[in-house]
VOGU-3710 file (C-alpha; in Angstrom, 3 decimals, decimal comma):
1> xxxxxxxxxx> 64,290/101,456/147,368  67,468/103,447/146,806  69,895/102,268/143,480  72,906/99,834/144,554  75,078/101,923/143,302  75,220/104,841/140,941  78,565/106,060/139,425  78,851/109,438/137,705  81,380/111,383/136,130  81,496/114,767/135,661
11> xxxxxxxxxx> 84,155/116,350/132,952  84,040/119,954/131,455  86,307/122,543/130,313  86,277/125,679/131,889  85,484/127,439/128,223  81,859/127,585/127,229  82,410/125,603/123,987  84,253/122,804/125,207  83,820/119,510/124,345  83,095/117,843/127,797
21> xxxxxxxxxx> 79,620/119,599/128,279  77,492/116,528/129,443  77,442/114,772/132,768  77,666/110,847/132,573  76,164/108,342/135,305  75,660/104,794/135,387  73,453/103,026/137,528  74,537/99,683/138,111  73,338/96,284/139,308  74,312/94,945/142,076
31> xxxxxxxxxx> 73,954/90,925/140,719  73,172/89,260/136,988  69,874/88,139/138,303  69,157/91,695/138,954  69,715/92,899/135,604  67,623/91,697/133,237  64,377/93,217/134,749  65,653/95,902/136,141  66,721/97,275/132,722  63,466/97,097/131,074
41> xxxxxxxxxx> 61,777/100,167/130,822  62,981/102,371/133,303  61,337/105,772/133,629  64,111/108,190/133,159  63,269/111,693/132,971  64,349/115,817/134,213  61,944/117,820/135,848  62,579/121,231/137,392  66,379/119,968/136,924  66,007/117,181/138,332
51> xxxxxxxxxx> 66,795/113,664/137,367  64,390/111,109/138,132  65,124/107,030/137,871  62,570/104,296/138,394  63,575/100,699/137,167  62,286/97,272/138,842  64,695/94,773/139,484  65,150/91,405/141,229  67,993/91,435/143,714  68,668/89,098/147,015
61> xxxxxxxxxx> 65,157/90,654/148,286  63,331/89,832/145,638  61,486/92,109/142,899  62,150/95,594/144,150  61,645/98,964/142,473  64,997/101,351/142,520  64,661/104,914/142,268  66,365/108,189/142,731  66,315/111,914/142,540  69,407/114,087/142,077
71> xxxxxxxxxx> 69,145/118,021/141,819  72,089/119,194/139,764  73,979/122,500/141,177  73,384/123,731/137,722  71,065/123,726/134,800  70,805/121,071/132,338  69,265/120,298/129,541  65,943/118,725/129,713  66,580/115,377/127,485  68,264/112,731/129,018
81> xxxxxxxxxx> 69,679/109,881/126,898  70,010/106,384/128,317  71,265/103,288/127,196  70,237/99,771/128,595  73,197/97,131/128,763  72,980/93,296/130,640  74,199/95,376/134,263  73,593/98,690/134,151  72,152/101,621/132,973  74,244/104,136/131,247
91> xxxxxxxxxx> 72,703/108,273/131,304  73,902/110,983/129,712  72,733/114,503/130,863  73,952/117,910/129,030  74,641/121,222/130,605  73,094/123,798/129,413  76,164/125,955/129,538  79,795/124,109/129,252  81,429/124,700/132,633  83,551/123,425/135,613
101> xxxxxxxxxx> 81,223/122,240/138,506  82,165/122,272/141,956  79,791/119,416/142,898  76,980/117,523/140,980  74,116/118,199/143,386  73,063/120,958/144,842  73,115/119,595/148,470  76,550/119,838/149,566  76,552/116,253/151,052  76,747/113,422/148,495
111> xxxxxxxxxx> 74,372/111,088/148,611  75,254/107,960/149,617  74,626/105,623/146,853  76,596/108,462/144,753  79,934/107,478/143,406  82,306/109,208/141,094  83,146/107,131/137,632  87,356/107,477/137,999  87,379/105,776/134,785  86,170/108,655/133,036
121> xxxxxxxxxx> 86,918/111,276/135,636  89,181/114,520/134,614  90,200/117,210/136,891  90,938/120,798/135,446  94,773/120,377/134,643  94,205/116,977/132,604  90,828/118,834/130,753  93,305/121,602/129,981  95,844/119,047/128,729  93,639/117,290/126,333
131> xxxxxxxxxx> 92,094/120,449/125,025  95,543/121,482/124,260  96,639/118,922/122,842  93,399/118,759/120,598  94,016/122,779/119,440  97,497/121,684/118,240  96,672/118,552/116,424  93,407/121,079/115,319  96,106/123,673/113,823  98,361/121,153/112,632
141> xxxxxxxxxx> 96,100/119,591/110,270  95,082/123,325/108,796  98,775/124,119/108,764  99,202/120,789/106,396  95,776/121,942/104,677  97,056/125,132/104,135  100,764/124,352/103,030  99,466/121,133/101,039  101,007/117,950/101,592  104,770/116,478/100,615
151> xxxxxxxxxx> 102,457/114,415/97,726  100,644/117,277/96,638  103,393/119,507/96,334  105,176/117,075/94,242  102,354/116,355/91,666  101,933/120,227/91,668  105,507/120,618/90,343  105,527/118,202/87,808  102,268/119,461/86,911  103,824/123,014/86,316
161> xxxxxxxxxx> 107,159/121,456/84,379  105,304/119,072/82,547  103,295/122,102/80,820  106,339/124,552/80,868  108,138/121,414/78,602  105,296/121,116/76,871  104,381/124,605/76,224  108,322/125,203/74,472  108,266/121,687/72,779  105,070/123,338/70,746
171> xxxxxxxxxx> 106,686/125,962/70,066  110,294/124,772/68,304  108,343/122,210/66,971  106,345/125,019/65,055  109,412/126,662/64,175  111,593/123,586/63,213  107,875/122,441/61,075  107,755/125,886/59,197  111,303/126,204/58,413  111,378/122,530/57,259
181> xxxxxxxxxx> 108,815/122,925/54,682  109,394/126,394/53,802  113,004/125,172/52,616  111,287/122,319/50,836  108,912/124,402/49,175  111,202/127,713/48,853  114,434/126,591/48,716  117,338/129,124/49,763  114,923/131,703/49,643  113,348/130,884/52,492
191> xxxxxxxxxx> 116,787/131,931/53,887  116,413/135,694/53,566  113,252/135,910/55,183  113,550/133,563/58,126  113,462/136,225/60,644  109,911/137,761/59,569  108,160/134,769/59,331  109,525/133,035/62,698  110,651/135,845/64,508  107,499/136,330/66,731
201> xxxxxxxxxx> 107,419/132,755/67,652  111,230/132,547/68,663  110,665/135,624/70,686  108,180/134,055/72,659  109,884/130,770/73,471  113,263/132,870/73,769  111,311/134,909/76,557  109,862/131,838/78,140  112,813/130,060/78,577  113,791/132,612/81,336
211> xxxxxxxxxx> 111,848/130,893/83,446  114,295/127,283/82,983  117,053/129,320/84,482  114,598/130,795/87,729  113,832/126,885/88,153  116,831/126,118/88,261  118,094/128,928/90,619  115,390/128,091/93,253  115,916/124,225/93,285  112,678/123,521/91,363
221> xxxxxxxxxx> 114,804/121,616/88,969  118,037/119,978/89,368  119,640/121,761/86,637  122,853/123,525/87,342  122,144/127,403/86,902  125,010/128,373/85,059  124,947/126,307/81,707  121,169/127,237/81,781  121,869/131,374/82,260  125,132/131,259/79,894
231> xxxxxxxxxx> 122,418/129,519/77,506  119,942/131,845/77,737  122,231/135,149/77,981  123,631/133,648/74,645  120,661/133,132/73,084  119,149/136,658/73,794  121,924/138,525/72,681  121,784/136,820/69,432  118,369/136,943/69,009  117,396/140,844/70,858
241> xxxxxxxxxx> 120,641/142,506/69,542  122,174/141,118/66,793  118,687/139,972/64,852  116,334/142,120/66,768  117,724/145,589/66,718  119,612/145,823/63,173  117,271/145,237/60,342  120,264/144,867/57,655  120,750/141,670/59,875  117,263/140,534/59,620
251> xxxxxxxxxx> 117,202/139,618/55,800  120,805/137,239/55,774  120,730/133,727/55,044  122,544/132,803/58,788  119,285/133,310/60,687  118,051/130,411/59,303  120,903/128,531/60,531  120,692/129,956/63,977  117,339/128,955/64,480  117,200/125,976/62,538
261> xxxxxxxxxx> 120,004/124,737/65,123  118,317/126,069/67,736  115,005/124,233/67,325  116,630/120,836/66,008  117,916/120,767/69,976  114,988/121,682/71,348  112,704/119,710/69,745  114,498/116,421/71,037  115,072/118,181/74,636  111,800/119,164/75,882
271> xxxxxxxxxx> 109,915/115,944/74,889  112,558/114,242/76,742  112,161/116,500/80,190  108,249/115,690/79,526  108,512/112,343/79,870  110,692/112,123/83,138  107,932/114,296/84,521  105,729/110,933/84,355  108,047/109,036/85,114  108,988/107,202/81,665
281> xxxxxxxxxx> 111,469/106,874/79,312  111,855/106,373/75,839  115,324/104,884/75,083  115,066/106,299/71,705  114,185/109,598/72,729  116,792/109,833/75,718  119,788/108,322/73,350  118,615/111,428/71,303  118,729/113,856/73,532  122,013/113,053/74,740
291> xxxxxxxxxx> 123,482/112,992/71,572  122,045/115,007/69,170  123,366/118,156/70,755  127,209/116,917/70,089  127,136/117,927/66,192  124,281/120,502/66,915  126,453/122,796/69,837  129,206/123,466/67,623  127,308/124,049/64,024  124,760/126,471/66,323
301> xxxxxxxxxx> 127,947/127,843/68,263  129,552/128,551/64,668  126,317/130,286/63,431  126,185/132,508/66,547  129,791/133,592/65,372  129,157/134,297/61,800  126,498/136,139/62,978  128,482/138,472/65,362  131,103/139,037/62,720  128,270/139,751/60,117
311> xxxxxxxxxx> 127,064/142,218/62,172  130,543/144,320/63,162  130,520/146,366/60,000  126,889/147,016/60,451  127,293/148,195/63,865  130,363/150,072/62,781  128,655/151,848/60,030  125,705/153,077/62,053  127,360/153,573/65,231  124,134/152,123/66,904
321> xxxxxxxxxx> 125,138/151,260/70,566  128,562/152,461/70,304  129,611/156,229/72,750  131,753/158,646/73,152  133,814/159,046/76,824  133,194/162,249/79,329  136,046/164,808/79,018  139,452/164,901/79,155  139,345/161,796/77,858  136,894/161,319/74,338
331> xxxxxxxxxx> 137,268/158,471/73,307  134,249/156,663/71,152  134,177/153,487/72,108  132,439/151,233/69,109  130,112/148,430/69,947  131,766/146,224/67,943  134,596/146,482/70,089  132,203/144,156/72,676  130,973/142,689/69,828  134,551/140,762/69,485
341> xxxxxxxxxx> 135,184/140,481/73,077  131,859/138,554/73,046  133,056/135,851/70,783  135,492/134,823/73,024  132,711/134,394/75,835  130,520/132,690/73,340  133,316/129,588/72,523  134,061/129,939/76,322  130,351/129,461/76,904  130,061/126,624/74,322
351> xxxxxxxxxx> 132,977/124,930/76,444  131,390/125,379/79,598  128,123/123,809/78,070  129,745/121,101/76,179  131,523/120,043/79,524  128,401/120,189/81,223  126,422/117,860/78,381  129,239/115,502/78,273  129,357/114,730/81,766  125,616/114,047/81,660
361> xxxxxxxxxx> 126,337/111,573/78,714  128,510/109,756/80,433  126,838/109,233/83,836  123,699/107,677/81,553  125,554/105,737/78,824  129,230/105,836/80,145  130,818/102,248/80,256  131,342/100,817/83,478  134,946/100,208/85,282  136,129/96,207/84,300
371> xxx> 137,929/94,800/87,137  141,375/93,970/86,992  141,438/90,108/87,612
//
């Protein structure tokens, strides 16, 4: 006897690895008293390409056997898969090559008890769609993998500034450590040879510190980038010219003042940008930070100056730096003409700073407006 009914479906992309490669059918009974034996143990099988059904079943003419034989218009795969549910038999049936069909059989005329499935029916255009769609949400996802997500990102950067604070807070606190005890031990003779013994070490954190000002120039931190470069310009000269390049400078008792200043600040600083990297706050810590710089800024602002003015004769007397200008003219122009021009940048700079610290104290500890009752 033929089926009652069998419904089929028959998606697939047009590109040979799509993912509709499989022809679905579903043979279906035609009553609930029919069902029960007419799912149990049906011979299902492909010969020759061929699908073969046989299933008994009890319908209005009592016990009947239903069976039927479809030729597919192309090959398939010889391995059907079935599944058995209280009406109807479900079949799955893979192409061999992933392809749009014109028909499902190869007899032009459609059997009779041959339906299509329209709830699982796509025609070209809405295969195309969901393919598309499917590629973008495909390239999407490696775009995201690729570029890392907003979370990642984040953790990544205060990964990086957590070990950049970290990283300089080691290295002041060696500094500010050394010079400490040396002092203790030494007394003012550790002045006069402050340079040799920490001068490697402040070189390095001097160096790093270019990369605060890059942060904040490219938005990884919220620091304004002027206070940070007129910092770190400061700092450099100091350290590169006046200390670095003049040895009679090297051996004077003010480069222990620079850097002691220099580290004291630090020391309370970085710890402090640590912790907002995690997300905490130590009251003590930030009430330091904010404040310790108010004395420190001027005394290390005062140092820079002595050393500048230390340094004029010494420049003078050398003529390191200093040149003579091309004809008609001939004059020699002395570095420590700049030399004086640069201490009124560097109390311009410590104003511009100061500003920039005290407006930071205030929005964390400023008192709030009373209202007028």
């Amino acid at each position: 006897m033929a089926p009652t009914c069998v419904h089929i479906s028959t998606p697939g992309p047009a590109q040979n690895n799509g993912p509709h490669q499989c022809l679905s059918l579903r043979r279906r009974s035609s009553s609930h008293q029919d069902a029960p034996r007419a799912h149990q143990n049906p011979a299902i099988s492909i010969t020759e390409n061929v699908l073969h059904f046989k299933a008994q079943g009890h319908g209005a003419k009592g016990d009947n056997v239903y069976e039927f034989h479809l030729e597919f218009l192309d090959l398939v795969k010889p391995e059907p898969v079935y599944k058995l549910t209280q009406r109807q038999v479900n079949i799955t049936v893979q192409k061999k090559v992933s392809q749009w069909w014109e028909r499902l059989t190869k007899q032009e005329k459609r059997p009779l008890f041959l339906a299509p499935d329209f709830d699982r029916w796509l025609d070209e255009s809405d295969a195309e769609m969901e393919l598309r769609a499917k590629e973008e949400e495909r390239l999407n996802k490696l775009r995201l993998e690729s570029q890392g997500s907003p979370e990642t990102l984040t953790s990544l950067k205060k990964g990086y500034l957590f070990m950049y604070n970290l990283v300089q807070f080691l290295g002041f606190s060696w500094i500010f450590v050394n010079m400490t005890v040396r002092f203790f031990i030494l007394g003012k003779e550790s002045f006069y040879d402050t340079f040799h013994t920490m001068a490697d070490m402040m070189y390095f954190c001097q160096m790093l510190s270019v990369v605060e000002t890059i942060n904040a120039a490219i938005g990884v931190t919220k620091s304004p980038v002027m206070p940070c470069l007129i910092q770190l310009l400061g700092r450099n000269f100091i350290l590169f010219i006046i200390f670095g390049t003049m040895e009679e400078m090297q051996n004077k008792a003010v480069v222990f003042f620079v850097f002691y200043t220099w580290s004291t600040v630090e020391i309370f600083r970085y710890p402090f940008y640590m912790l907002s990297c995690i997300d905490m706050d130590w009251k003590v810590l930030t009430w330091l930070r904010y404040t310790v710089w108010i004395p420190l800024y001027p005394l290390g602002c005062l140092a820079e100056a002595v050393s500048v003015i230390q340094s004029i004769p010494v420049f003078n007397e050398t003529g390191r730096f200093s040149f003579t200008l091309p004809y008609p003219v001939k004059i020699k122009v002395r570095f420590s003409f700049f030399l004086q021009i640069y201490l009124i940048i560097l109390f311009l700079g410590l104003y511009v700073n100061f500003r920039h610290l005290y407006k930071q104290r205030r929005r964390r500890y400023g008192q709030k407006k009373k209202k007028i009752h």
